[in-house]
C-alpha positions as CSV (number, residue, x, y, z in Angstrom):
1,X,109.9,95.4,129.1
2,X,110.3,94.1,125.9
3,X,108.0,95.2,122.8
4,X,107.3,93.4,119.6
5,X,107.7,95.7,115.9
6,X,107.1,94.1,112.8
7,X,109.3,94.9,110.0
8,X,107.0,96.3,107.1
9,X,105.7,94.0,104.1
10,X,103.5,91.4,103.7
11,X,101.8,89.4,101.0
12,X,99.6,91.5,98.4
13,X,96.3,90.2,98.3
14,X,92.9,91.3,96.6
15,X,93.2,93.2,93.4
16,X,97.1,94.5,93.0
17,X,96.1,96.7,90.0
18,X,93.3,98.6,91.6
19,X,95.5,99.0,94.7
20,X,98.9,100.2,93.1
21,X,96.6,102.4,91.5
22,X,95.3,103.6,94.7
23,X,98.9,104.4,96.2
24,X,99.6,106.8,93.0
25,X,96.3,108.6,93.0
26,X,95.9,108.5,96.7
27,X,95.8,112.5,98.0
28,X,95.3,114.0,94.6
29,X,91.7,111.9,94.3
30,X,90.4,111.6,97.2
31,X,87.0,110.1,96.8
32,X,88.0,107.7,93.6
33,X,87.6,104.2,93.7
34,X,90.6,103.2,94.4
35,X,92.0,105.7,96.6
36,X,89.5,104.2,98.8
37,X,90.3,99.9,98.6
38,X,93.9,101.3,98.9
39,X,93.0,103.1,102.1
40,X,90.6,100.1,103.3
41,X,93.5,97.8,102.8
42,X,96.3,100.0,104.5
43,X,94.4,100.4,107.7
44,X,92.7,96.9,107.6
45,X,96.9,95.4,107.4
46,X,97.6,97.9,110.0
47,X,94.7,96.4,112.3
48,X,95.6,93.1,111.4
49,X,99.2,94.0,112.8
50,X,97.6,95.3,116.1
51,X,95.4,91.7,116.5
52,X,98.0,90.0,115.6
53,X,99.6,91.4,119.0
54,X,102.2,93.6,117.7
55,X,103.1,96.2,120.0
56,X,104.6,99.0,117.0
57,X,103.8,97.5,114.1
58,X,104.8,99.3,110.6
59,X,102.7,100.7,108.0
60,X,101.8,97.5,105.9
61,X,104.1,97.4,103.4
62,X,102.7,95.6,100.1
63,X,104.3,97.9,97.3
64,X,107.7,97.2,96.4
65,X,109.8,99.6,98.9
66,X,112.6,100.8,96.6
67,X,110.0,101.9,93.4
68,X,107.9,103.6,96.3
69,X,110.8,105.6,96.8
70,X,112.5,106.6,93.7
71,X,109.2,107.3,92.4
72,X,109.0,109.8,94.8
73,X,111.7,111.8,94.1
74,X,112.3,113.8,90.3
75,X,115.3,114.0,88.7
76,X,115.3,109.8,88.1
77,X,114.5,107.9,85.3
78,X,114.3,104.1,85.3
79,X,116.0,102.5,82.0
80,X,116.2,99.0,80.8
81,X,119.0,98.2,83.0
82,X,118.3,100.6,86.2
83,X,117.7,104.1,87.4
84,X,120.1,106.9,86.1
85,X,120.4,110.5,87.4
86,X,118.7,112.9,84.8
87,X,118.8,116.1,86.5
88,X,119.1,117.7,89.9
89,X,117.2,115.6,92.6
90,X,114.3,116.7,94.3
91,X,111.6,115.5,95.9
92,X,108.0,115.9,93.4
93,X,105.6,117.9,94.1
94,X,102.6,116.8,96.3
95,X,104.8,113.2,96.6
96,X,106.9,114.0,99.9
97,X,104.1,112.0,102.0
98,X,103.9,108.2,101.7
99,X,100.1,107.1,101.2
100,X,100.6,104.1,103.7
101,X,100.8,106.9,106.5
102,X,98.8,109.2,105.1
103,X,96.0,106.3,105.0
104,X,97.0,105.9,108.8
105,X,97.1,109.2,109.4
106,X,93.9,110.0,108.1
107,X,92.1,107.1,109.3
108,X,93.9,107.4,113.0
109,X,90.4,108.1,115.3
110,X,89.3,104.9,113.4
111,X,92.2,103.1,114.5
112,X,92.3,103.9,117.5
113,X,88.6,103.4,118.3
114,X,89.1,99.9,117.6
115,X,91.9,99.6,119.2
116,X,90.7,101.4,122.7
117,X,93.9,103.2,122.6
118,X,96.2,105.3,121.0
119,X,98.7,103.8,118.5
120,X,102.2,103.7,118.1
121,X,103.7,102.8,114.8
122,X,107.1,102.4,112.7
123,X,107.4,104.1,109.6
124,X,110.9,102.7,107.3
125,X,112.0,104.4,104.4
126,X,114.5,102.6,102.0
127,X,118.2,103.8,102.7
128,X,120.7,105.7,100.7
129,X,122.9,102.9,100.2
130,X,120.4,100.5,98.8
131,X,118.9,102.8,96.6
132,X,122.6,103.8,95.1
133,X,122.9,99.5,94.3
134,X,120.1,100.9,91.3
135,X,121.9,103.3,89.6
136,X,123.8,102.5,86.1
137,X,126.3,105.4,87.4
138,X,127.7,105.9,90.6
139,X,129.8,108.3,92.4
140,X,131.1,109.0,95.8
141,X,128.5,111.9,96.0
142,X,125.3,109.8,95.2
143,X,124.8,108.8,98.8
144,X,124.5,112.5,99.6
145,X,122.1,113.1,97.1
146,X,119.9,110.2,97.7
147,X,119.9,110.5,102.0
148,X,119.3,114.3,101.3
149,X,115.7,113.3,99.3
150,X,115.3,110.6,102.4
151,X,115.7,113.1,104.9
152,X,112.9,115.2,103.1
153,X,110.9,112.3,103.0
154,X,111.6,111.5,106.9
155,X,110.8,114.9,107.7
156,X,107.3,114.7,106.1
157,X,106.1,111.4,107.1
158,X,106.4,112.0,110.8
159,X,103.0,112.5,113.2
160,X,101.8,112.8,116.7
161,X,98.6,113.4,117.5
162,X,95.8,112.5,120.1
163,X,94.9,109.2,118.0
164,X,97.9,107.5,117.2
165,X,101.5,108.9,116.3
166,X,105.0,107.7,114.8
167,X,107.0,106.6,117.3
168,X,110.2,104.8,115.5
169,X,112.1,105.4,111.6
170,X,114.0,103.0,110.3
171,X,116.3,103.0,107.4
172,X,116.3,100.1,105.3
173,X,119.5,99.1,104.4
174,X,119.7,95.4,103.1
175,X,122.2,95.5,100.6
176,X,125.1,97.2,102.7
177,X,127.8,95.1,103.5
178,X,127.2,92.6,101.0
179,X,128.9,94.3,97.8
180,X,132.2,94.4,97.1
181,X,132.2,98.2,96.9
182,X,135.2,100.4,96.3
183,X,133.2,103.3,97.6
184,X,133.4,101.8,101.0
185,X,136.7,100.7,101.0
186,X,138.1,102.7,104.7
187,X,139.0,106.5,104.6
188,X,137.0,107.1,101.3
189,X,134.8,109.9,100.7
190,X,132.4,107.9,99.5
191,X,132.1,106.1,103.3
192,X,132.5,109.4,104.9
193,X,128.9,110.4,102.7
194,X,127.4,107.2,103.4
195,X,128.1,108.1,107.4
196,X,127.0,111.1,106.9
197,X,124.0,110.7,105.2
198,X,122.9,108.2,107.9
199,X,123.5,110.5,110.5
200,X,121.1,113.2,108.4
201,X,118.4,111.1,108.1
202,X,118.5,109.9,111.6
203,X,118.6,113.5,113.1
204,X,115.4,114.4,111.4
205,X,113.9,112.0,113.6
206,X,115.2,112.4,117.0
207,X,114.7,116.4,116.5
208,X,111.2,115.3,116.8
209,X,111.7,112.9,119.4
210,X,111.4,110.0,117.8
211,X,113.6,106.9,118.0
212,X,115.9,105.5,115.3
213,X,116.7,102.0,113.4
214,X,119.0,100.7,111.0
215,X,117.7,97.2,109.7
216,X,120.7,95.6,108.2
217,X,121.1,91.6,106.7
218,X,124.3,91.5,107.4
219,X,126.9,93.7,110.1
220,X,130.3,92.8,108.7
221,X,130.4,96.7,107.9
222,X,130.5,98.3,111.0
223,X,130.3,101.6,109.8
224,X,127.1,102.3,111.8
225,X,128.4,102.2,115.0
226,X,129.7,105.4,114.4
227,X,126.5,107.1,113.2
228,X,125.5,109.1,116.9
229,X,122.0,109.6,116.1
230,X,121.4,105.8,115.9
231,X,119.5,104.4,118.5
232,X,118.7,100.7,117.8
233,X,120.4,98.2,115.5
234,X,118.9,95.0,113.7
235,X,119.9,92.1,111.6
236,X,119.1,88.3,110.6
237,X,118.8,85.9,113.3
238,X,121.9,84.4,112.2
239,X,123.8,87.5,112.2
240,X,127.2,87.6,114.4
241,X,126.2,90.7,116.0
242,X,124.0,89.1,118.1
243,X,126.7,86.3,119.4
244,X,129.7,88.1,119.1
245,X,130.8,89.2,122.6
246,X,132.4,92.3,121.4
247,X,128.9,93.5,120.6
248,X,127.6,94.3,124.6
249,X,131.0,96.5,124.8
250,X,130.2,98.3,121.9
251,X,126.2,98.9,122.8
252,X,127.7,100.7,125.5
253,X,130.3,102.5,124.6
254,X,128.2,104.3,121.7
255,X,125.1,104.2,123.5
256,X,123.3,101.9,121.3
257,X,120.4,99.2,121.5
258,X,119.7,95.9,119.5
259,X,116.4,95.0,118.2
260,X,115.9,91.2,118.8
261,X,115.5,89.3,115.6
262,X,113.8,86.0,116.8
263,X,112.0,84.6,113.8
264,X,113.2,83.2,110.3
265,X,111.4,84.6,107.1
266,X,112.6,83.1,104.5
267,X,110.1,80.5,103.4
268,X,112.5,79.1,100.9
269,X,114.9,78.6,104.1
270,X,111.7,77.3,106.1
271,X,110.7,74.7,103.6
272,X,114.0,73.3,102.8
273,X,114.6,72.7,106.3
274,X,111.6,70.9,106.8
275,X,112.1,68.5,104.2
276,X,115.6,68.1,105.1
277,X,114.2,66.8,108.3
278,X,112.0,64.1,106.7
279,X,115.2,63.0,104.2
280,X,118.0,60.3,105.2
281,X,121.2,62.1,106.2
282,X,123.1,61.0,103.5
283,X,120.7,62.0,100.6
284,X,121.5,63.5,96.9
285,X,120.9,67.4,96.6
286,X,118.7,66.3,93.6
287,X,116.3,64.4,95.7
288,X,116.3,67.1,98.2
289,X,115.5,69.6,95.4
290,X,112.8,67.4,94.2
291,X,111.3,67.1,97.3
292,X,111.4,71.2,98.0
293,X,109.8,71.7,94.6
294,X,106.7,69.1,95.5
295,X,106.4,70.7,98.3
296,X,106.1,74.0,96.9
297,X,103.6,72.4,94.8
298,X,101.3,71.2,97.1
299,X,101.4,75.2,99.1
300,X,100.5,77.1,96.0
301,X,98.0,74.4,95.3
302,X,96.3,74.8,98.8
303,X,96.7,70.7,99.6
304,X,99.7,71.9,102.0
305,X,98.7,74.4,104.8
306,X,102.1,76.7,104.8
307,X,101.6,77.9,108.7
308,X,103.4,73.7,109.2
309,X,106.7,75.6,108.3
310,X,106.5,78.5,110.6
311,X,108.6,78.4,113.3
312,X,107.4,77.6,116.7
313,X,106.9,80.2,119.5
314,X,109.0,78.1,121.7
315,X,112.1,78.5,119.2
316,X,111.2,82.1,119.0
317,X,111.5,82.5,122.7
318,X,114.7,80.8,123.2
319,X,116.3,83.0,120.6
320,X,115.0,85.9,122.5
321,X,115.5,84.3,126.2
322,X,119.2,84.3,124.4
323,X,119.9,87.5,123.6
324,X,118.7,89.3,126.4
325,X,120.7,87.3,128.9
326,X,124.0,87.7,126.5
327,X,123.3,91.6,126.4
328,X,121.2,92.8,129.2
329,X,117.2,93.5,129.0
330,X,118.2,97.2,129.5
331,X,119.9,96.6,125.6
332,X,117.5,95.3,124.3
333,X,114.0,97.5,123.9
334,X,112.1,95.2,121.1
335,X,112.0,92.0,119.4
336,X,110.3,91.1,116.2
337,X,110.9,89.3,112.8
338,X,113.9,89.4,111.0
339,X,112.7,91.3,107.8
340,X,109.5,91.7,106.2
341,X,107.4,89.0,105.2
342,X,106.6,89.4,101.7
343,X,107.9,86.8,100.5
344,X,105.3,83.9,102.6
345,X,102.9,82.2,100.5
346,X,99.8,83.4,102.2
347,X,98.5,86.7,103.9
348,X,97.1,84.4,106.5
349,X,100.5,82.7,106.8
350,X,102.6,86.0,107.5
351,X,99.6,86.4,110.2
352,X,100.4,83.5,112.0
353,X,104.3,84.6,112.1
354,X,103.4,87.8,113.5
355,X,101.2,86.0,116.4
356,X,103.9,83.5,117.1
357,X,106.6,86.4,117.5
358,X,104.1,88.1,119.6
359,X,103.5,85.4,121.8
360,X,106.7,84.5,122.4
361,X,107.5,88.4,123.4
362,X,104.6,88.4,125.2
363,X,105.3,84.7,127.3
364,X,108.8,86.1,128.3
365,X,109.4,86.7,131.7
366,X,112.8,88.6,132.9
């Protein structure tokens, strides 16, 4: 059976300051103001997740995911241009937990009274690799370094308890394969660390028997397949991996599962496609421009309800129908959207998505 996971963010709404205030203070001030509209929020997104159908959904994600995670670690400082290396990196004190699942944490017997269950949830951490895309300086050591503070981080964010628990990590890794990198180039050291500091991170989770994702954008790389402690793969909907016949032969000779991506969510993407629809074929790319900007317009001004350029549950079912006959059912262990949907105009909007994907997981019958 097939379960839905979403991928982390959505849409801040509500008061950003007193909430991103909330996330710092959160554990050291307990009973301050807005330690608490921080924790309303977190487990209010994480319920919303759960009504929304979601199966596994992740902590919601509102901060921006690579400052949660540099800030989180001493020995960085964040100049004009980027983050250099000011010392010998180690994770601060009192900061090793992230607040989102500490909120959940704390807050589980809530959730799951609501829910009439207990929970299962998705924790992602921002990889090695796309935290090193930061850096001023770089050397072949830096993915070592950084996956050694992200294993730490693993380590301490994982639960399991009567209420709820942490069932799946995944390492967030958007930028790899999309550089043109000499520290990846094949037989480096630098590759070797990035491998190896994969496989680290990973193996602090299944030690505690819980499974593992890498959620890529793009899989020309394929330096993951060789990370053991792997379990489940993911990538745009667009992505070869999940046309490429090569790719069932190579789910089963390493052992490995893909996580199908069955929803677009990039609104930009969304929109333009939409009005490309409404255009003459042969139309100028000014016009076409013109007509994406108006209708941006008419979203931010509310005239324009943005759920009109979500994708339907019926194409969301196809892609899914899709890959599971290409690659087995027995391969394929979740669906969801193909990254986080921070980026959608509304809370309300990225709602909707998650519904959609959920009944279009839900509708499918093997």
């Amino acid at each position: 059976m097939v379960e839905s996971y979403d991928v982390g963010s959505l849409p801040l709404f509500g008061d950003a300051e007193k909430f991103l205030d909330g996330a710092t203070r959160f554990g050291a001030f307990p009973t301050g103001d807005s330690v608490r509209y921080f924790e309303r929020r977190v487990i209010e997104g994480f319920l919303d997740k759960v009504e929304a159908g979601i199966d596994l959904p992740n902590y919601p994600q509102f901060r921006d995911m690579n400052e949660m995670f540099l800030g989180m670690i001493e020995g960085v400082e964040k100049l004009k241009g980027g983050y250099v290396e000011t010392g010998i990196l180690s994770i601060k004190e009192g900061k090793g937990a992230i607040p989102e699942v500490m909120a959940i944490e704390k807050g589980s017997q809530e959730i799951c009274e609501r829910m009439g269950k207990p929970f299962k949830m998705r924790i992602c951490v921002t990889g090695p690799y796309t935290l090193s895309s930061l850096f001023l300086y770089k050397d072949r050591e830096i993915f070592s370094r950084l996956g050694d503070m992200i294993s730490k981080i693993v380590e301490s964010n994982i639960f399991k308890e009567k209420h709820g628990s942490v069932c799946l990590v995944s390492v967030d890794e958007p930028v790899f394969g999309l550089l043109d990198d000499p520290l990846m180039d094949r037989g480096s050291e630098g590759r070797e660390n990035l491998r190896g500091a994969w496989e680290s991170i990973f193996r602090k989770a299944t030690s505690k028997g819980v499974q593992t994702c890498l959620h890529l954008h793009n899989t020309a790389d394929e330096l993951f397949w060789e990370v053991e402690s792997l379990h489940i793969i993911e990538s745009h909907t667009q992505d070869p991996i999940y046309h490429a016949k090569r790719t069932k032969e190579l789910l089963e000779s390493t052992d490995k599962f893909l996580k199908a991506s069955i929803s677009v969510v990039d609104f930009e993407r969304l929109v333009r496609e939409n009005v490309l629809i409404t255009l003459p074929k042969k139309v100028s790319e000014i016009i076409v421009n013109e007509r994406v900007a108006e209708t941006w317009k008419n979203i931010t001004s509310g005239k324009l309800d943005p759920k009109l350029f979500l994708e339907s549950v019926k194409l969301m079912g196809e892609r899914l129908t899709g890959i599971l006959h290409r690659f087995g059912s027995e391969r394929v262990p979740y669906a969801g959207p193909e990254c986080g949907l921070k980026g959608f105009p509304t809370y309300t909007c990225a709602l909707e998505c998650l519904k959609r994907v959920s009944s279009a997981v839900r509708g499918f019958i093997t």
